[in-house]
N, C-alpha and C positions, 0 to 999 in steps of 0.2 A: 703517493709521492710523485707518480707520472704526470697522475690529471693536475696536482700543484702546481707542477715545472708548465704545464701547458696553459693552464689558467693566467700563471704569471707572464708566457709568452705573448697569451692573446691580448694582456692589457697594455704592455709593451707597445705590440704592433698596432691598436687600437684605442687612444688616447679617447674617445668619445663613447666606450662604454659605459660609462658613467650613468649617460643620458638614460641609460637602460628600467635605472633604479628610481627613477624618475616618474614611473608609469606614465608617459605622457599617450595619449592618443595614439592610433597608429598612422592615421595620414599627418599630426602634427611630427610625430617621430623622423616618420620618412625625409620629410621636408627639413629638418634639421642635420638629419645625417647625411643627405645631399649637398648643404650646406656646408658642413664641414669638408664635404668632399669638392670643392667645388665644382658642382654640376645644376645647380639651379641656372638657368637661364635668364640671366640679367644681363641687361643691354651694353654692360662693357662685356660677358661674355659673349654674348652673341657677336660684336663687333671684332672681338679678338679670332673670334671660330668662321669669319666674312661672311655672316649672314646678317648684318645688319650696318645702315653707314652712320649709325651716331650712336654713341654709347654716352647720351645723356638721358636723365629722368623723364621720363614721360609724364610724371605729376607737372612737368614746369618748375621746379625748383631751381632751374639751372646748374645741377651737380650731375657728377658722373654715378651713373647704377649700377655701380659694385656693391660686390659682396658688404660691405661697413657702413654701405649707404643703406642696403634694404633693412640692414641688422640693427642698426648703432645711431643712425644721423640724417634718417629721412623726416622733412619735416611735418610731416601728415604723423607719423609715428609718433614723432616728441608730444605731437598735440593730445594722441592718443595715451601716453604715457600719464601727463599733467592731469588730463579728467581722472586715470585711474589714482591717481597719487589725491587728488580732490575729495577721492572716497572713499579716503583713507585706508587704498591700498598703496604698502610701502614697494614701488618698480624703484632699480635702480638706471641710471643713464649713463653709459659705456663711452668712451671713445672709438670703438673698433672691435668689430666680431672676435678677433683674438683675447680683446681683456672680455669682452664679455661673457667667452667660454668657460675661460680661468678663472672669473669673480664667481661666476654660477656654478660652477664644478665646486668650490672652498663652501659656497652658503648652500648646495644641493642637502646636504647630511640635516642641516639645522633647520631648513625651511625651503620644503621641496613645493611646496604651493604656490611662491613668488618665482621659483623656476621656470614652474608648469605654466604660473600665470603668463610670463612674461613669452616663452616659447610657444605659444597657446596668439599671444597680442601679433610676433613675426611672420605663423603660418594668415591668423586673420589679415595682416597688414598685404602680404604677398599675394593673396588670393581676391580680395577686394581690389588692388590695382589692375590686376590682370579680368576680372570681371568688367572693369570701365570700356574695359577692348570690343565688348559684346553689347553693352546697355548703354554704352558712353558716358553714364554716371558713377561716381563711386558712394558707398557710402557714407555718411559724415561719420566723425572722429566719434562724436558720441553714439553713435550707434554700433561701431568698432569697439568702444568700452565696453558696451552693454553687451555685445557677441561674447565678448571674451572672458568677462565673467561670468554667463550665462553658460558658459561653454565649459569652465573649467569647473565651475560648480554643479554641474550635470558630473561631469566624466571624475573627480575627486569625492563627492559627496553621494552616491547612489546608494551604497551603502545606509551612511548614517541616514539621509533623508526616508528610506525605507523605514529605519526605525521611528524616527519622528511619524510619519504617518500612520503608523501600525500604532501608535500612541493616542493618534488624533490631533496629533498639534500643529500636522500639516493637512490641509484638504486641496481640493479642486482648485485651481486657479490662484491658491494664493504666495502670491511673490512674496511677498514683506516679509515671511517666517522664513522662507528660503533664502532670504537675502540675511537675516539675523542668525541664520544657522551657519553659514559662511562663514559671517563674520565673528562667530563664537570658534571656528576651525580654527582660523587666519590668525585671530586674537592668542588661540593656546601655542600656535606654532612660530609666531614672533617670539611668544614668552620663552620656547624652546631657544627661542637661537640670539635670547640674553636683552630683547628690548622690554622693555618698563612702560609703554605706552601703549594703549589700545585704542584700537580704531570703534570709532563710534557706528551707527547703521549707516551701513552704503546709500548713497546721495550723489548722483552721477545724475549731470544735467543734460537733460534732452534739448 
């Protein structure tokens, strides 16, 4: 009865528990829950915290780098979104890190792979800008695709792919099955959260 009342306290006090059941990565996790806390460092925070005198994008977009910019409405992201939605993965596109939390929190239960995916696309997106700082290049959107499903398809599917390979249906080096394995995941777990469409083999252009 205690641990109930306390369970219930901490979801109370902790609205992004959620994220939990999510299994996302742990450095993606972190970086989310940062987020939520606002403590990532973006150049309107840094400007609000006087370490910094311009709290606009450093991409050049000419917009302010808040929190809803890095999350929701940066255009290097959209672009990253559009190739994933190209291959025929279903991202959706938020106005503002708040609906974003709320739409992903309501489809987390039906289809926790477009969560991970997309949570998976904010840590690549925030990390490859900040990488530019060091190599002054960032990398292109599609190669950000390609990170991020390669990323989430490692950390979601290590499991099933073990069994694929202990089969022989996966060997050395081959993408194509691992990318048709995905997309037999991605396929079942849409069907879970009530779409009638399937996505055909991932085709993300380089």
């Amino acid at each position: 009865m205690l641990r109930e009342e306390f369970l219930k306290e901490v979801a109370v006090v902790d609205p992004t528990s959620w994220i939990d059941k999510v299994n996302l990565n742990a450095r993606v996790e972190l970086f989310i829950w940062r987020m939520c806390k606002d403590a990532v460092p973006t150049k309107d925070y840094l400007m609000k915290s006087k370490l910094a005198i311009s709290n606009m994008c450093t991409r050049g977009c000419g917009e302010v780098e808040d929190v809803d910019h890095v999350t929701t409405n940066c255009p290097k992201m959209l672009k990253v979104i559009s190739i994933l939605i190209n291959g025929d993965f279903f991202i959706p596109i938020f106005n503002s890190f708040h609906q974003c939390m709320d739409e992903l929190k309501s489809l987390s239960g039906m289809n926790s792979l477009m969560a991970k995916m997309y949570f998976s696309m904010l840590w690549y997106s925030w990390s490859n800008k900040n990488k530019s700082k060091h190599v002054k290049v960032e990398d292109s959107e599609s190669i950000i695709a390609a990170n991020v499903v390669s990323f989430v398809s490692i950390d979601k599917l290590i499991k099933v792919l073990s069994n694929y390979w202990d089969a022989g249906i996966i060997i050395d080096g081959d993408n194509k099955n691992v990318i048709q394995v995905l997309q037999k995941v991605y396929n079942k777990e849409k069907k879970l959260s009530g779409s009638t469409e399937e996505a055909d083999c991932l085709s993300l252009n380089y």
